[in-house]
Each structure stands twice: as C-alpha cells, then as structure tokens.
PDB file of N, CA, C and O in Angstrom:
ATOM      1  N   UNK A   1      -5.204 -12.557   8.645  1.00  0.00           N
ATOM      2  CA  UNK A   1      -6.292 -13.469   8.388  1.00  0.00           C
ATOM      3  C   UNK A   1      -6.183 -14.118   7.010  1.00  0.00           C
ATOM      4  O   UNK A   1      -6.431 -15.319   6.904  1.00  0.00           O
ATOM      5  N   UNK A   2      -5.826 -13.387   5.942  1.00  0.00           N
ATOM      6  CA  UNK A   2      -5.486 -14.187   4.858  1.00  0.00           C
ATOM      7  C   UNK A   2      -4.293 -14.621   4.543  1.00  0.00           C
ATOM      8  O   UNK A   2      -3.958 -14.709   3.362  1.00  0.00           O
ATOM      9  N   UNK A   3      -3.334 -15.014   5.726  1.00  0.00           N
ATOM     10  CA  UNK A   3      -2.237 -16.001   5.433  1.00  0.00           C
ATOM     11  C   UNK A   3      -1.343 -14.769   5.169  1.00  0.00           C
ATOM     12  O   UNK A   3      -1.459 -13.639   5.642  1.00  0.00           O
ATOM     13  N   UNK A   4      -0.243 -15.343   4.134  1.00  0.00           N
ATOM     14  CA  UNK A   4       1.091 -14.800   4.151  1.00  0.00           C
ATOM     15  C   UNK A   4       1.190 -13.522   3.216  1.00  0.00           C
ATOM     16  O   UNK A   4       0.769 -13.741   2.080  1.00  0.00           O
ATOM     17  N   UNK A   5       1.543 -12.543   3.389  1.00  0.00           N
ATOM     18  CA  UNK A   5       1.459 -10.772   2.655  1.00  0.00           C
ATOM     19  C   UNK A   5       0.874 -11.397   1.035  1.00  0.00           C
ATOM     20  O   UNK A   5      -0.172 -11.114   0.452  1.00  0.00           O
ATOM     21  N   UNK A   6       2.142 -12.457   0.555  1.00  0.00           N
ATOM     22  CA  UNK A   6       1.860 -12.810  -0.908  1.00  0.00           C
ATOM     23  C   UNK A   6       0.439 -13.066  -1.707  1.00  0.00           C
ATOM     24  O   UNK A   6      -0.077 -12.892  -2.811  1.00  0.00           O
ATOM     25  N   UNK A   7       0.067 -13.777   0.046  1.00  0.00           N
ATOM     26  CA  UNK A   7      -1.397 -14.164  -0.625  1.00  0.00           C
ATOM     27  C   UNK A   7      -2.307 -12.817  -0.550  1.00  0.00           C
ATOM     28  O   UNK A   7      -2.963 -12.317  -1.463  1.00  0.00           O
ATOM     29  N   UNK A   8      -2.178 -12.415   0.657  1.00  0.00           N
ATOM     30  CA  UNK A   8      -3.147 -11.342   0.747  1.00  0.00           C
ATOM     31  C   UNK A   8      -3.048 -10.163  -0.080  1.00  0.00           C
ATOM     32  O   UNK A   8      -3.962  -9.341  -0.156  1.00  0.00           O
ATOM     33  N   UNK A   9      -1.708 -10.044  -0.840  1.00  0.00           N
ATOM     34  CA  UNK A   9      -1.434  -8.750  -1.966  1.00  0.00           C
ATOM     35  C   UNK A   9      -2.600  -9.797  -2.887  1.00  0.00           C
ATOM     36  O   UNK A   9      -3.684  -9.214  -2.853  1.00  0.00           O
ATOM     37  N   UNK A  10      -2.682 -10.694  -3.422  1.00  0.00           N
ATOM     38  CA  UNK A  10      -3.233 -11.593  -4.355  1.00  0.00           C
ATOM     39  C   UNK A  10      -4.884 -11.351  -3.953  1.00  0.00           C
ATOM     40  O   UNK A  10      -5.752 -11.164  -4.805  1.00  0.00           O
ATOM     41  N   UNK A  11      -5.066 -11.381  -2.879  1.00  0.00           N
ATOM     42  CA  UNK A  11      -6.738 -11.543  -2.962  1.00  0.00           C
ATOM     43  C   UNK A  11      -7.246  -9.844  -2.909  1.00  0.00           C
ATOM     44  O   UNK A  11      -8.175  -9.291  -3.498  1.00  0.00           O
ATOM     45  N   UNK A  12      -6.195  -9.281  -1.920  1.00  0.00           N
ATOM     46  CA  UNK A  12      -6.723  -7.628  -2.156  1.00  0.00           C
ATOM     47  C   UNK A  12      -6.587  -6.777  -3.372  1.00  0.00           C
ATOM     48  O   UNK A  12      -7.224  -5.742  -3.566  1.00  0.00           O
ATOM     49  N   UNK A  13      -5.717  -7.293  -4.164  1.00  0.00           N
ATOM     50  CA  UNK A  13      -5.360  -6.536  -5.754  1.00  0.00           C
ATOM     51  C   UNK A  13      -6.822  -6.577  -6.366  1.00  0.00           C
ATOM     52  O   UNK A  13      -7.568  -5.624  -6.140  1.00  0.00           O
ATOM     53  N   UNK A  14      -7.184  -7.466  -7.003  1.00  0.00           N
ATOM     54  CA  UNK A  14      -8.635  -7.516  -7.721  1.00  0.00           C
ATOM     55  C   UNK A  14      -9.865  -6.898  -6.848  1.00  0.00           C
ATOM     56  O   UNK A  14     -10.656  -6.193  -7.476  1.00  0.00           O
ATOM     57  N   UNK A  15     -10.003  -7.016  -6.021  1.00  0.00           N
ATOM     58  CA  UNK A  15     -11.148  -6.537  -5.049  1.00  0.00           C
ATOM     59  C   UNK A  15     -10.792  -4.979  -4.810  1.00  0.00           C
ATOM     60  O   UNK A  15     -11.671  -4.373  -4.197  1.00  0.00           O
ATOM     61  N   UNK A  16      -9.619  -4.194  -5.200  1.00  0.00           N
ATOM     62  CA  UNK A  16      -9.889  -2.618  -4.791  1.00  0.00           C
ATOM     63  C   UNK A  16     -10.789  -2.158  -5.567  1.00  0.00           C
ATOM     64  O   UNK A  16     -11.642  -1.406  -5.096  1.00  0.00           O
ATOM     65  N   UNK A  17     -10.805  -2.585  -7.244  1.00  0.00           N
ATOM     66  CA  UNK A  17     -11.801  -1.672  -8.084  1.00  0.00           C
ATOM     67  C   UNK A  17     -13.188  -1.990  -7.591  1.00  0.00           C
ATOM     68  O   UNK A  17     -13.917  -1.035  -7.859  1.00  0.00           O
ATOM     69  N   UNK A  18     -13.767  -2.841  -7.048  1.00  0.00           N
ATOM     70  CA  UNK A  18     -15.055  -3.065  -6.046  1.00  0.00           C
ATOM     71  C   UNK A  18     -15.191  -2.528  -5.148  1.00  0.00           C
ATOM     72  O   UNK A  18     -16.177  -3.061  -4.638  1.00  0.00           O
ATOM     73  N   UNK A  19     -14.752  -1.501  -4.306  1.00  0.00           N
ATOM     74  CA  UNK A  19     -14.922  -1.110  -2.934  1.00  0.00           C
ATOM     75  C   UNK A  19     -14.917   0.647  -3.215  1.00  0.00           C
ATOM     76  O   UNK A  19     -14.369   1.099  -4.221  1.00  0.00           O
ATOM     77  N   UNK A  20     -15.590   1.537  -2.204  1.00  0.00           N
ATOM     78  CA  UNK A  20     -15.457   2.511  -1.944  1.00  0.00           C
ATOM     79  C   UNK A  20     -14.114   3.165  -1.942  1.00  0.00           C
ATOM     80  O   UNK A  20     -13.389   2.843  -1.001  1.00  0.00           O
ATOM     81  N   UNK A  21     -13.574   4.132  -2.922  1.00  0.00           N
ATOM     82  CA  UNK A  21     -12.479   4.339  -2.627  1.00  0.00           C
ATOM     83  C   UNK A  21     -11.950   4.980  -1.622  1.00  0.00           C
ATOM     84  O   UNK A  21     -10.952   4.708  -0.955  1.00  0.00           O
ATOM     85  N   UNK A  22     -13.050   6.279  -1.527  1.00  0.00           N
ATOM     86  CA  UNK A  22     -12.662   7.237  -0.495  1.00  0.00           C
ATOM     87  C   UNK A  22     -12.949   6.781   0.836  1.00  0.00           C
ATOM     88  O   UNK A  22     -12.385   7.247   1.826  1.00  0.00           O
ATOM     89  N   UNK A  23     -13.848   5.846   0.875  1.00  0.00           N
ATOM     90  CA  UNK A  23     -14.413   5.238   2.384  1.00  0.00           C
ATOM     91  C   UNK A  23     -12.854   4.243   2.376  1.00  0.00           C
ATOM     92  O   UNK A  23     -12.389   4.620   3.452  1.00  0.00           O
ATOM     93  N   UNK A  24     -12.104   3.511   1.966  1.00  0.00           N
ATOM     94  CA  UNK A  24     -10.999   2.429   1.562  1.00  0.00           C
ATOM     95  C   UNK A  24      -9.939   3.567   2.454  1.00  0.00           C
ATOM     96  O   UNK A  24      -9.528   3.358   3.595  1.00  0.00           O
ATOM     97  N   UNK A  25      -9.642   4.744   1.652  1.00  0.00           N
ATOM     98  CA  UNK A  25      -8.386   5.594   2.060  1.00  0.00           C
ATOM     99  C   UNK A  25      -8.865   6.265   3.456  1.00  0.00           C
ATOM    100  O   UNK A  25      -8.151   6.337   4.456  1.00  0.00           O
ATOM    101  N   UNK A  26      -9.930   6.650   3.375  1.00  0.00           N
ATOM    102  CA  UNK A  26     -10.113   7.165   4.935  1.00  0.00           C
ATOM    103  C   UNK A  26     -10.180   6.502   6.083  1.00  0.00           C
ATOM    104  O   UNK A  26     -10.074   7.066   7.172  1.00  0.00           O
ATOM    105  N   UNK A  27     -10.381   5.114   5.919  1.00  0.00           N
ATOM    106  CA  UNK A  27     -10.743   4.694   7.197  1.00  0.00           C
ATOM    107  C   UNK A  27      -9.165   3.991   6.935  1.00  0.00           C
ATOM    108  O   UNK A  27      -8.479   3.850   7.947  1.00  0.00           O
ATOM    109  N   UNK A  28      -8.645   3.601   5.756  1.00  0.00           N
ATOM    110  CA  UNK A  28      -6.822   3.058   6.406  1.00  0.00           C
ATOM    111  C   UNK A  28      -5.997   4.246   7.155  1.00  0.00           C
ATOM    112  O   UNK A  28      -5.399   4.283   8.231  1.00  0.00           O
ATOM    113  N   UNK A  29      -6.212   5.153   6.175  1.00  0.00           N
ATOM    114  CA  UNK A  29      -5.898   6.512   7.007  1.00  0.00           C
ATOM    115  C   UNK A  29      -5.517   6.448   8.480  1.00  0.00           C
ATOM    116  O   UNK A  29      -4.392   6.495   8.976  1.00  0.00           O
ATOM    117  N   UNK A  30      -7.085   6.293   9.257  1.00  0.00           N
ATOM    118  CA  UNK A  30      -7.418   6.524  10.363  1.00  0.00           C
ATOM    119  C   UNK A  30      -7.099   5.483  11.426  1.00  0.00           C
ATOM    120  O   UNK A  30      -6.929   5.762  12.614  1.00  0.00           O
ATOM    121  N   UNK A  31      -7.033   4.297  10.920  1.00  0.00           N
ATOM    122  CA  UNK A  31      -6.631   3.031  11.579  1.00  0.00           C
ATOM    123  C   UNK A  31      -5.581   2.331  11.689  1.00  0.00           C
ATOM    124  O   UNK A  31      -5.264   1.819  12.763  1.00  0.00           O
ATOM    125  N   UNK A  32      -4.780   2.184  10.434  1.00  0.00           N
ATOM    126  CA  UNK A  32      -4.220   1.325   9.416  1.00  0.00           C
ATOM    127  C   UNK A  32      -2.493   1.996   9.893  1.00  0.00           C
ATOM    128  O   UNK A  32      -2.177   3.173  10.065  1.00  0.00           O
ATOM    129  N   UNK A  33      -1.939   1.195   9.964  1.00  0.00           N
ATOM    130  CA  UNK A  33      -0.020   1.154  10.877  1.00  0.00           C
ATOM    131  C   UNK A  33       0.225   1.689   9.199  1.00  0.00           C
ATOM    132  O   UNK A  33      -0.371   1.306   8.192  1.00  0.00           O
ATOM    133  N   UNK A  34       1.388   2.766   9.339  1.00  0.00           N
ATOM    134  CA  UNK A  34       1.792   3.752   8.570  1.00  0.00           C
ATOM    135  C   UNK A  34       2.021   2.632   7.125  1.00  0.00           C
ATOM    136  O   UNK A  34       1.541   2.968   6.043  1.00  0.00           O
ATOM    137  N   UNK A  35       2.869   1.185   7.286  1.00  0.00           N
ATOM    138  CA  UNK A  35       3.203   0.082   6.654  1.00  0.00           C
ATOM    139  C   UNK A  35       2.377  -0.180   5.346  1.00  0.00           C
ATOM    140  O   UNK A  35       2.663  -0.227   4.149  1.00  0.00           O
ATOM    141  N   UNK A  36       1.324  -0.319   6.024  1.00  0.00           N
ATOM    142  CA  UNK A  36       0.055  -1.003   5.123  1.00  0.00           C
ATOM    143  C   UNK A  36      -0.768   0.264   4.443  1.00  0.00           C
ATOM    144  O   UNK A  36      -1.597   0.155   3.539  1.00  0.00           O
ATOM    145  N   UNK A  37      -0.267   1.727   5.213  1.00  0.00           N
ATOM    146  CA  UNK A  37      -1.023   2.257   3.910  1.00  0.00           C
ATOM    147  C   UNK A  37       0.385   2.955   2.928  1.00  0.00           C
ATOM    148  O   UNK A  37       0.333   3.740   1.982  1.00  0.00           O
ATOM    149  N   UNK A  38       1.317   2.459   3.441  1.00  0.00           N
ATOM    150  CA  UNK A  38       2.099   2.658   2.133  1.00  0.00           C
ATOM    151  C   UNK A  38       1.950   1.542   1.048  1.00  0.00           C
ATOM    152  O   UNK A  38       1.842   1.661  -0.173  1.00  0.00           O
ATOM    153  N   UNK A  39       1.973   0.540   1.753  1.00  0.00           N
ATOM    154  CA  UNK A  39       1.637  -0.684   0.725  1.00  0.00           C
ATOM    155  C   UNK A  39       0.100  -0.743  -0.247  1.00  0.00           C
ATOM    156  O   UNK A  39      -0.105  -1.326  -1.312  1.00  0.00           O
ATOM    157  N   UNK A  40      -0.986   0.238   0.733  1.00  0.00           N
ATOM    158  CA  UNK A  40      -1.810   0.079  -0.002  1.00  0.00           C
ATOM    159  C   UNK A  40      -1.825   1.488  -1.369  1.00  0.00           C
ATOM    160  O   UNK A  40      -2.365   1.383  -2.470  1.00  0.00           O
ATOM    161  N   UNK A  41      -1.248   2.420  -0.966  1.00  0.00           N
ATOM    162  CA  UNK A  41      -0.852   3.470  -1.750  1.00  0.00           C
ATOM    163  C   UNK A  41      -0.387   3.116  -3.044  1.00  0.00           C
ATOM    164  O   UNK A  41      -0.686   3.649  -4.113  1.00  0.00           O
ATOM    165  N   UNK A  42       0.642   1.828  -2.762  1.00  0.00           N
ATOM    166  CA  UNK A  42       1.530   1.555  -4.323  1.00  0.00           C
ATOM    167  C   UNK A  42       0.711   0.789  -4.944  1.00  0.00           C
ATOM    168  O   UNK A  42       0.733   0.707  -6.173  1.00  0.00           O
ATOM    169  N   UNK A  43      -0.437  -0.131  -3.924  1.00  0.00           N
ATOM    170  CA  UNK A  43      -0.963  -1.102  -4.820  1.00  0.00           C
ATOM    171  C   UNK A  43      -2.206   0.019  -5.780  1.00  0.00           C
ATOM    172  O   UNK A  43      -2.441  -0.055  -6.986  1.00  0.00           O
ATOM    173  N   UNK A  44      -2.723   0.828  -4.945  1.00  0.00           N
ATOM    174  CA  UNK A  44      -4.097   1.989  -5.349  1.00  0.00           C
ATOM    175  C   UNK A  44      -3.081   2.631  -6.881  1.00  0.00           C
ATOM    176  O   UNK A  44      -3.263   2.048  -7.950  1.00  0.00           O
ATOM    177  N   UNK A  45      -2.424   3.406  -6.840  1.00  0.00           N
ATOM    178  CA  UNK A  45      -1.122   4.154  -7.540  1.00  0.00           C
ATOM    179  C   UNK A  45      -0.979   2.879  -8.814  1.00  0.00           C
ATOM    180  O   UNK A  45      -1.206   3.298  -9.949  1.00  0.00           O
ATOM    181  N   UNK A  46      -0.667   1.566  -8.708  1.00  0.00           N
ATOM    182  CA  UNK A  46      -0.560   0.636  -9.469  1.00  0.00           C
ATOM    183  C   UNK A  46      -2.064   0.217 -10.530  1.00  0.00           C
ATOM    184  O   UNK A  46      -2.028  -0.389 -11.602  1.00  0.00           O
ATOM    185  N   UNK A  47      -3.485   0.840  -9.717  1.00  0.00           N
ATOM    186  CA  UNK A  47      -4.459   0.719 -10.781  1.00  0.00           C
ATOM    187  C   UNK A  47      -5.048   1.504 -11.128  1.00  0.00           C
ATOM    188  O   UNK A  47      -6.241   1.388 -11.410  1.00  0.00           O
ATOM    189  N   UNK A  48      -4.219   2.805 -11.231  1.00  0.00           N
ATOM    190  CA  UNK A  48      -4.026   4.327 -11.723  1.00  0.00           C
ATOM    191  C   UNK A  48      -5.232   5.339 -11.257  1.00  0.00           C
ATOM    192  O   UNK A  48      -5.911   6.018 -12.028  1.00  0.00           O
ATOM    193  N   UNK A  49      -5.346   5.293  -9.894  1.00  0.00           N
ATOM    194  CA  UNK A  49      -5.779   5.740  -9.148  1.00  0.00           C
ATOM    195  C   UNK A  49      -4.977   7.195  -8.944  1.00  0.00           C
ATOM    196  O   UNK A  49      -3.771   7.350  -8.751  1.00  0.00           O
ATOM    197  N   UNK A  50      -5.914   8.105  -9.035  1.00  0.00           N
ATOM    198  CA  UNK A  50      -5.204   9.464  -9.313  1.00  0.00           C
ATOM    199  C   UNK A  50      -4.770  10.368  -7.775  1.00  0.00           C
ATOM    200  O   UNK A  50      -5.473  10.670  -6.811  1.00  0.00           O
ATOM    201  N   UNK A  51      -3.747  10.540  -7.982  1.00  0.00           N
ATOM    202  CA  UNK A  51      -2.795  10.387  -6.529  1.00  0.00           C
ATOM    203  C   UNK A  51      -3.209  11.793  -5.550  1.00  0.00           C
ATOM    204  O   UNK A  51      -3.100  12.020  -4.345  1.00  0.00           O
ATOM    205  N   UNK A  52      -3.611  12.406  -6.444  1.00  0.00           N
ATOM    206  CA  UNK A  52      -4.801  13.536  -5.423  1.00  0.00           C
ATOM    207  C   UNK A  52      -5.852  12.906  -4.408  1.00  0.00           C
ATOM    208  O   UNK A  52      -6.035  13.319  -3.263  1.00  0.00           O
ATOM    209  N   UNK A  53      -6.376  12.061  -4.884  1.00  0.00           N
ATOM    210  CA  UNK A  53      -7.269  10.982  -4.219  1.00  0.00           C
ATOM    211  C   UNK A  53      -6.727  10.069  -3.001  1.00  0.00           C
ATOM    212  O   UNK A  53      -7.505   9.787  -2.090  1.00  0.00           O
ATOM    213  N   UNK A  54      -5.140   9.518  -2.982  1.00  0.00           N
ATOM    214  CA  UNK A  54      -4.787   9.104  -1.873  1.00  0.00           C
ATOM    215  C   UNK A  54      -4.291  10.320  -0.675  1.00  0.00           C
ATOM    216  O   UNK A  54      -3.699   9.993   0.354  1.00  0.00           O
ATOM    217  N   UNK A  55      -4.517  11.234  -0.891  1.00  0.00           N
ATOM    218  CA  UNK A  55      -4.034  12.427   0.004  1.00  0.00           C
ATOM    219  C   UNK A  55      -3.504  12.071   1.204  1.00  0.00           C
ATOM    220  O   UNK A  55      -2.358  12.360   1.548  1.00  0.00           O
ATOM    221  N   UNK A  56      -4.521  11.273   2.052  1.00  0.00           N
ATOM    222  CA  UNK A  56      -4.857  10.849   3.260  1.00  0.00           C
ATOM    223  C   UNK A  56      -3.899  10.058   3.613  1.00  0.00           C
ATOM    224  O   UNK A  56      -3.087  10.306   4.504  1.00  0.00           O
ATOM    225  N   UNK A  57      -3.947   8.781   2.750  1.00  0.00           N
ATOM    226  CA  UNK A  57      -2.399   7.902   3.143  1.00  0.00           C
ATOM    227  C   UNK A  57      -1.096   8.767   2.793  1.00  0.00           C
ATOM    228  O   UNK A  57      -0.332   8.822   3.757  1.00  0.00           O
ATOM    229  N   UNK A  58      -0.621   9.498   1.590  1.00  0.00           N
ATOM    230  CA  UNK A  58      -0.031   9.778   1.250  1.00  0.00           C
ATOM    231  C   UNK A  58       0.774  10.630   2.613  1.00  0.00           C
ATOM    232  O   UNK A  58       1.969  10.364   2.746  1.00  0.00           O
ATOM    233  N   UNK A  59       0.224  11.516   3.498  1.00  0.00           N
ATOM    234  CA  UNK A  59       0.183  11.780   4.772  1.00  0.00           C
ATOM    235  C   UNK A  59       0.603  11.193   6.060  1.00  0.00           C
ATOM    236  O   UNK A  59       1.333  11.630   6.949  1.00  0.00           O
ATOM    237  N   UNK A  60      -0.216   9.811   5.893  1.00  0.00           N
ATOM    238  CA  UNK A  60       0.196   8.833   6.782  1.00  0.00           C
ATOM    239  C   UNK A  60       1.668   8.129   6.136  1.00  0.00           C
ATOM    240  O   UNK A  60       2.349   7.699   7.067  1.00  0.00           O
ATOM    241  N   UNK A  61       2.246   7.933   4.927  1.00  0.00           N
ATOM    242  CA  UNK A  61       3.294   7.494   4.320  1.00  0.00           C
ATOM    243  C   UNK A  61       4.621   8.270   4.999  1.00  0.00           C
ATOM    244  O   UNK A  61       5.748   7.881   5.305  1.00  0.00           O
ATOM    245  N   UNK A  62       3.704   9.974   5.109  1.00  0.00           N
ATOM    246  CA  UNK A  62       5.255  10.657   5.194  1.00  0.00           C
ATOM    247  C   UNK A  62       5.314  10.864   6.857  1.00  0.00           C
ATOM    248  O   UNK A  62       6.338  11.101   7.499  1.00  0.00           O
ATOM    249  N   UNK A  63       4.153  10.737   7.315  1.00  0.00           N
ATOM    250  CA  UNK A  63       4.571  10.403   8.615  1.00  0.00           C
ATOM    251  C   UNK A  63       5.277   9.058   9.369  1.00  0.00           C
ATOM    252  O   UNK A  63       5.077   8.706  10.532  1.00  0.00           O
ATOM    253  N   UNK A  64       6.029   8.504   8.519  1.00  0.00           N
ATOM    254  CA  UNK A  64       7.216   7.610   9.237  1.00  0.00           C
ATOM    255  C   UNK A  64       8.829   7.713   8.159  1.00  0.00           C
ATOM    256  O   UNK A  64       9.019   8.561   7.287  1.00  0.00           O
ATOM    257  N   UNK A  65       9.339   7.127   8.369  1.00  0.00           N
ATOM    258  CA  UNK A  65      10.532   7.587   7.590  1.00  0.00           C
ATOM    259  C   UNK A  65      11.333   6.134   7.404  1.00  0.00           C
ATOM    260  O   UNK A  65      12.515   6.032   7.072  1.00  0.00           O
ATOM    261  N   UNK A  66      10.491   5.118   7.670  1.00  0.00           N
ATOM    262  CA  UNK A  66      10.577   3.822   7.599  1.00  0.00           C
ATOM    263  C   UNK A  66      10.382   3.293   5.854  1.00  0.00           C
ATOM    264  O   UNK A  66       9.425   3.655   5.168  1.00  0.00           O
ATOM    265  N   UNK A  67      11.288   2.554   5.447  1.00  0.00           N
ATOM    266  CA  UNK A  67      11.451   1.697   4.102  1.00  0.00           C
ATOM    267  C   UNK A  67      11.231   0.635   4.407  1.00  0.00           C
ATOM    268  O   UNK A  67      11.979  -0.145   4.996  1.00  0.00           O
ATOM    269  N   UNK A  68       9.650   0.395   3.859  1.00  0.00           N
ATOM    270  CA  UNK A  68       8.506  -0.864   4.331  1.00  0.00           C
ATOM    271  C   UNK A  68       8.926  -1.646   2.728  1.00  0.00           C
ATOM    272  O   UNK A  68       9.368  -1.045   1.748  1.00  0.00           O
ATOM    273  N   UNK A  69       8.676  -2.932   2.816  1.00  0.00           N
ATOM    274  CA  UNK A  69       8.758  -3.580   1.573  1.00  0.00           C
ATOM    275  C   UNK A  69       7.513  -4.549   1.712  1.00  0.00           C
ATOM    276  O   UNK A  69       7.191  -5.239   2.680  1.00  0.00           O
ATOM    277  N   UNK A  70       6.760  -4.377   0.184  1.00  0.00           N
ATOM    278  CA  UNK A  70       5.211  -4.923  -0.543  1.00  0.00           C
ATOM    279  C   UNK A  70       5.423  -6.246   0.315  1.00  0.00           C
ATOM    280  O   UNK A  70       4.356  -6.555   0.844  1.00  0.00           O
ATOM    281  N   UNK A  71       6.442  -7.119   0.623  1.00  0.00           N
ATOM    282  CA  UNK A  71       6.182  -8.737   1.084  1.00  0.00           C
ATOM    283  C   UNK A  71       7.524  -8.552   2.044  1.00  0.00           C
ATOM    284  O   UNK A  71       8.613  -8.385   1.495  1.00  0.00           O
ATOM    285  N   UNK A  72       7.422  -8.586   3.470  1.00  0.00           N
ATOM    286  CA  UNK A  72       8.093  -8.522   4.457  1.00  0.00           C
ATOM    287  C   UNK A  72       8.800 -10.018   4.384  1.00  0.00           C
ATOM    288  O   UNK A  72       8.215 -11.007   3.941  1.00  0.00           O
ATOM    289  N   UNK A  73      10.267 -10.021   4.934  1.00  0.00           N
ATOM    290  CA  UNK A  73      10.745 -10.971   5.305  1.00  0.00           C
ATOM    291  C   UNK A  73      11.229 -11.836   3.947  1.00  0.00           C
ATOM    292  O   UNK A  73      11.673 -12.985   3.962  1.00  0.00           O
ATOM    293  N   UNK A  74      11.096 -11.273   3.174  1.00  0.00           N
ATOM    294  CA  UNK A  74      11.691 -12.254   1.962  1.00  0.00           C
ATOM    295  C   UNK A  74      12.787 -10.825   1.289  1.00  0.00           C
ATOM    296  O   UNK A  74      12.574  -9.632   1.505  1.00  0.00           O
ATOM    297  N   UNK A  75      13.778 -11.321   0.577  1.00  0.00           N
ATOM    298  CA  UNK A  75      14.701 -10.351  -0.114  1.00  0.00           C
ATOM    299  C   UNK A  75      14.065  -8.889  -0.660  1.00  0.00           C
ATOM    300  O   UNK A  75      13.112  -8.601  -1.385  1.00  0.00           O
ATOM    301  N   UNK A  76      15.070  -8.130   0.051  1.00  0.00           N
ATOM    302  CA  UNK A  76      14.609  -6.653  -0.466  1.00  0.00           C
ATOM    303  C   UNK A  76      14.811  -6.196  -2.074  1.00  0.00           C
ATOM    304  O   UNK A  76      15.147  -5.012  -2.106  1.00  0.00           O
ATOM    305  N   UNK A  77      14.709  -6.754  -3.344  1.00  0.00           N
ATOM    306  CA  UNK A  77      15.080  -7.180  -4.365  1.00  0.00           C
ATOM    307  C   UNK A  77      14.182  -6.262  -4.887  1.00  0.00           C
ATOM    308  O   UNK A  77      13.290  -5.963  -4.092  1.00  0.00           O
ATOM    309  N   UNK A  78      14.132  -5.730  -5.946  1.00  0.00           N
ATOM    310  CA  UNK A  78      12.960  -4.713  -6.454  1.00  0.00           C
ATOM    311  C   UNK A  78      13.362  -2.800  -6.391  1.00  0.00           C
ATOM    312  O   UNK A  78      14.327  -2.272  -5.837  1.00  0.00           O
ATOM    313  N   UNK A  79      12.422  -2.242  -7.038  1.00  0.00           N
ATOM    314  CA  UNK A  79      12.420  -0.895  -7.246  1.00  0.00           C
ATOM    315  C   UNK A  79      11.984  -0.353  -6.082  1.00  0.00           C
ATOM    316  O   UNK A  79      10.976  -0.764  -5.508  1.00  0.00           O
ATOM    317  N   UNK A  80      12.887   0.832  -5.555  1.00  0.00           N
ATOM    318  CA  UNK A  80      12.230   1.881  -4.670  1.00  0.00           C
ATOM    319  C   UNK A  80      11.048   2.065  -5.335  1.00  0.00           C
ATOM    320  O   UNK A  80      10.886   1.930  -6.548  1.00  0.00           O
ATOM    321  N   UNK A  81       9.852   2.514  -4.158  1.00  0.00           N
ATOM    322  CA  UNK A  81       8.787   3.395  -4.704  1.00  0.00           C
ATOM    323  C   UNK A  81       9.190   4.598  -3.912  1.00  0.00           C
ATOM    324  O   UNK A  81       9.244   4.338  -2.710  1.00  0.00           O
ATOM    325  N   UNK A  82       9.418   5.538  -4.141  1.00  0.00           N
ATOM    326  CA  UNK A  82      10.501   6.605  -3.337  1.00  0.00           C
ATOM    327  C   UNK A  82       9.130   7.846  -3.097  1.00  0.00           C
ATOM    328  O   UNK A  82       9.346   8.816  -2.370  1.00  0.00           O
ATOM    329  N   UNK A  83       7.771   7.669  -3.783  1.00  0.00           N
ATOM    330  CA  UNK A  83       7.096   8.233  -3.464  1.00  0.00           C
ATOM    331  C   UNK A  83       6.314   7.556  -2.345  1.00  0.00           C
ATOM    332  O   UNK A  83       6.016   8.508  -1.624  1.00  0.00           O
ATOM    333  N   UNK A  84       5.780   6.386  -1.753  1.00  0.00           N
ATOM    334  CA  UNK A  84       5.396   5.566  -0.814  1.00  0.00           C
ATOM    335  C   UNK A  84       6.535   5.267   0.372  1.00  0.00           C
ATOM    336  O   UNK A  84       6.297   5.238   1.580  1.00  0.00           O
ATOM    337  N   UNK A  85       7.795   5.057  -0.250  1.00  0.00           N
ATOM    338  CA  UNK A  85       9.063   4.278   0.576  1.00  0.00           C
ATOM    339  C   UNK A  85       8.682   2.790   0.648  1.00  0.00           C
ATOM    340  O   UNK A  85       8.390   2.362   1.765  1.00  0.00           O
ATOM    341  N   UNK A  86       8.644   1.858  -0.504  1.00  0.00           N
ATOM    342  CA  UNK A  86       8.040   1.025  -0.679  1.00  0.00           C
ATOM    343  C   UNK A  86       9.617   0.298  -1.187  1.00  0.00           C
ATOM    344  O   UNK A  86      10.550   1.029  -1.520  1.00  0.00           O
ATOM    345  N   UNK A  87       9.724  -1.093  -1.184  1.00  0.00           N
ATOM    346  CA  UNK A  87      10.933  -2.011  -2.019  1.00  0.00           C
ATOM    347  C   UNK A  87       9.390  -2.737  -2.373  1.00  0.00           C
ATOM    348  O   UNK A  87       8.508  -3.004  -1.557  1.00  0.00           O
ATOM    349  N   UNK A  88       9.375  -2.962  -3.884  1.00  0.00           N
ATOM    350  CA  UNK A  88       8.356  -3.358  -4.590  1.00  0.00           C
ATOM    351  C   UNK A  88       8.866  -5.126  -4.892  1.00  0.00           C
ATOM    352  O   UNK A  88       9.200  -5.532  -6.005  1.00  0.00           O
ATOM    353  N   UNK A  89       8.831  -5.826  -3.871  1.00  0.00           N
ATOM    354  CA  UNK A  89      10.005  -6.509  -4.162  1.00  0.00           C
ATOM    355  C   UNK A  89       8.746  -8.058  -4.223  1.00  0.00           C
ATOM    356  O   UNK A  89       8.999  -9.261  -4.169  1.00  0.00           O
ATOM    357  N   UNK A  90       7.328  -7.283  -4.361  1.00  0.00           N
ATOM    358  CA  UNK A  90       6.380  -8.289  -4.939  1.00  0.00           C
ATOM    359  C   UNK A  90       6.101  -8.929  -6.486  1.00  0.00           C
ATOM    360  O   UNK A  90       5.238  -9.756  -6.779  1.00  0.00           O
ATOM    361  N   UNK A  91       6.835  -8.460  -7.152  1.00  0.00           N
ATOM    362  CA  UNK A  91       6.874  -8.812  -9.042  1.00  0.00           C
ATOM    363  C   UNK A  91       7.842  -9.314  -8.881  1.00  0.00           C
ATOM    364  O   UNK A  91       8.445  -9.811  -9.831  1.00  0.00           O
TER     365      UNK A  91
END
C-alpha cells in the first residue's frame, strides 16, 4: 500500500517510536511472513530497542533460514545483519 519497500522503510522508520511496541512485535509476530519481521527487527534494533523486547520476531527470524534483504530486487550491496539474516542494502 505504500508503494515501493524504499518508500515504505521511509514512512515506517519515524512512526515506530509512536506506536505500541509490544502490541507492534506481537501482532507481526503472529501475522507478519518471516521477511518483514526480520526487516522489522533490524529497523526496531536500529532505534536501540533492547533486543530482549523483540523476542517474538527474533523467533519468527530463526524460523526460516532465508537471507531477506531491507529493499528486495535492487543489488544485494550492504552488511549482513547475521543476527536478523538481513543484506542491509537500504543505506
């Protein structure tokens, strides 16, 4: 709904410190394709969100064994996040 990963990393970055955190991780948890809560893990992890607190995704992360990258379809260019399985290849 908000267009292309780039944009939507862009409008969801500022809006996490506004939202419920634990209601945020539990319900991606519960819903949310293994992908997007690794992606949301590095972005949570990125505004030093204390990693006891993502438990839930962190869970859902290691349940796939898939190397998801922050912006699909453009060059895998960037740092492992080797704790998510993330190519950070959004900076």
């Amino acid at each position: 709904m908000a267009g292309a990963t780039r944009v939507a990393l862009a409008l969801v970055e500022p809006a996490l410190g506004q939202v419920d955190l634990g209601k945020l991780v539990q319900r991606a948890a519960a819903v949310a394709r293994s992908s997007s809560c690794q992606r949301l893990g590095v972005l949570l992890e990125r505004m030093g969100i204390n990693p006891s607190k993502l438990a839930a995704l962190r869970r859902r992360a290691l349940a796939t064994q898939s190397l998801t990258s922050m912006v699909p379809g453009t060059p895998r260019r960037g740092q492992v996040n080797t704790r998510w399985r993330v190519v950070e290849n959004d900076r």
